[in-house]
C-alpha positions, 0 to 999 in steps of 0.5 A, spaced: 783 320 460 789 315 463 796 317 461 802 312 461 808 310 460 810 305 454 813 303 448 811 305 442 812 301 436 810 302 429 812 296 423 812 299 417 812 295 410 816 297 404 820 297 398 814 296 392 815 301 387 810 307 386 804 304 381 803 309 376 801 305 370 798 299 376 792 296 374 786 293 379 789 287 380 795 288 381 794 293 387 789 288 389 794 282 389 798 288 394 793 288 399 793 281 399 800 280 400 801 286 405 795 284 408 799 276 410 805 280 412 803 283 416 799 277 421 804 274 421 808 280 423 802 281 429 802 274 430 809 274 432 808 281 436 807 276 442 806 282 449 805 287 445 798 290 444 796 292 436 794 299 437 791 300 430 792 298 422 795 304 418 795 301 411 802 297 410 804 298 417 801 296 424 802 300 430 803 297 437 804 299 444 807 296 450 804 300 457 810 300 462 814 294 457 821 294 457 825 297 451 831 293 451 826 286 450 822 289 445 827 291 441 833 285 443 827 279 442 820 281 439 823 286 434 828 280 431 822 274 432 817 279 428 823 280 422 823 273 422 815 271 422 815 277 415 821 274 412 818 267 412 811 269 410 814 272 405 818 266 402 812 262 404 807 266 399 813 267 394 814 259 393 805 259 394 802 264 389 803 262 381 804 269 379 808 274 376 804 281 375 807 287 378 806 287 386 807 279 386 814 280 382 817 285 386 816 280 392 823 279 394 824 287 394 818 287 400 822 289 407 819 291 414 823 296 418 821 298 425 820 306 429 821 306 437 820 311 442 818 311 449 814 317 452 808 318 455 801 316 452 794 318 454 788 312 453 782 316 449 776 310 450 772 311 443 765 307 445 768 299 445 776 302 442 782 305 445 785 310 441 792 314 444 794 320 444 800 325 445 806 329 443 810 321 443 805 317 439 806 324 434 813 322 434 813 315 433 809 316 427 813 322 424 820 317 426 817 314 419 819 320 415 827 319 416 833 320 413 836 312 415 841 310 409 839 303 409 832 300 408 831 295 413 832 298 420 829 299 427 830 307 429 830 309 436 829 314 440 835 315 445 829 314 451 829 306 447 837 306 445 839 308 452 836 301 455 839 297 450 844 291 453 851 293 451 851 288 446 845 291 442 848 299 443 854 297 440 850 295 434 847 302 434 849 309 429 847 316 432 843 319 426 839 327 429 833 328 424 829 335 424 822 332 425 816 336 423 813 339 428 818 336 433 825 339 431 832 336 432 831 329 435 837 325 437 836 317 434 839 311 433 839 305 427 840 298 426 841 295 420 837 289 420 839 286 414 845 283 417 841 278 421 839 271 419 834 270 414 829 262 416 830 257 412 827 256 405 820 253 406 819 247 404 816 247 397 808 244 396 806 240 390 803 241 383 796 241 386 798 245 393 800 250 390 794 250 384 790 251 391 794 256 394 794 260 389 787 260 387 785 261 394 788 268 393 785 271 387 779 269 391 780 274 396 782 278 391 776 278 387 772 284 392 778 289 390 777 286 384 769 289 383 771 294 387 766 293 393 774 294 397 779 299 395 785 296 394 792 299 398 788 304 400 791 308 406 799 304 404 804 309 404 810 307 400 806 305 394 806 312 391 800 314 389 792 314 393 788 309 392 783 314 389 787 314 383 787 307 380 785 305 374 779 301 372 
């Protein structure tokens, strides 16, 4: 079993309301639109290694990466790629059920530690373990005031450049299992937004949105449980409605 140094990273997708009265197809809608988000939070993601899916989150893991450049540039450049996605699928979807209308409430925040991980190789996949990538995961229960943020460690905080730690505020959370744990945010809603995207005709659009139920036909059917394993939609999946 190796054991390293790394930077851990975990992207989470917030901000739909809990679905008590959701229907199928709206929870399959939601698994659609996440599902996009987060490929294009991934494809951004350039140098980081994708450790695993978690629902409505991506976990990843940079080996001996470099703290200050993953949160002074991959961090804002994967911001950057959901908020375009996530014009571009708002402008594309002809749609107003309850997951497509709650579009622009949809926010991405980020959780950052760096500690020691050990590599536990499970036939052809690397899963990590340790006390830190228990940390980072319970970094997503906080206490941060703002809903779009990046929480550090001080062990990530301490390698920002002066500009970057000077947008920082301290904040000391009790984590479960952990205990008090010294943290820093950032808000990431001062950042720039991209620009519109530029809007498709009648038919692009007729074809975009057609493309999209297709995907969610197999939620549909339940061959697929949609939103299964998502954190921030309330309920389990077990319990949606027919």
């Amino acid at each position: 079993m190796a054991i390293r140094r790394a930077v851990l990273l975990i992207a989470d997708i917030g901000g739909y309301t809990n679905y008590m009265a959701w229907n199928r197809t709206h929870l399959a809608h939601a698994q659609q639109t996440v599902a996009q988000l987060l490929e294009s939070v991934i494809d951004a993601a350039k140098g980081l290694k994708l450790a695993k899916l978690e629902g409505d989150a991506a976990f990843f893991w940079a080996p001996d990466g470099n703290a200050n450049v993953l949160v002074s540039d991959r961090l804002w450049r994967m911001r950057q790629s959901f908020l375009a996605r996530r014009q571009r699928i708002k402008a594309d979807i002809a749609c107003e059920c309850a997951s497509c209308g709650q579009l622009d409430s949809l926010s991405l925040k980020f959780v950052a530690h760096e500690g020691e991980v050990a590599e536990q190789k499970v036939k052809r996949h690397v899963e990590l373990a340790g006390v830190d990538v228990i940390l980072v995961h319970r970094m997503l229960k906080n206490e941060v005031p703002v809903p779009e943020y990046v929480l550090m460690t001080d062990a990530v905080a301490a390698c920002l450049d002066e500009s970057m730690r000077g947008l920082s505020m301290p904040l000391t959370h009790d984590f479960e299992g952990i205990g008090e744990t010294s943290t820093h945010y950032i808000d990431l809603a001062t950042s720039e937004a991209p620009p519109a995207p530029q809007q498709r005709g009648f038919f692009g659009r007729l074809g975009m949105t057609a493309m999209f139920e297709l995907n969610s036909v197999p939620f549909l059917l339940g061959i697929k449980k949609p939103a299964e394993g998502f954190r921030n939609l309330g309920r389990g999946a077990e319990e949606i409605p027919a």
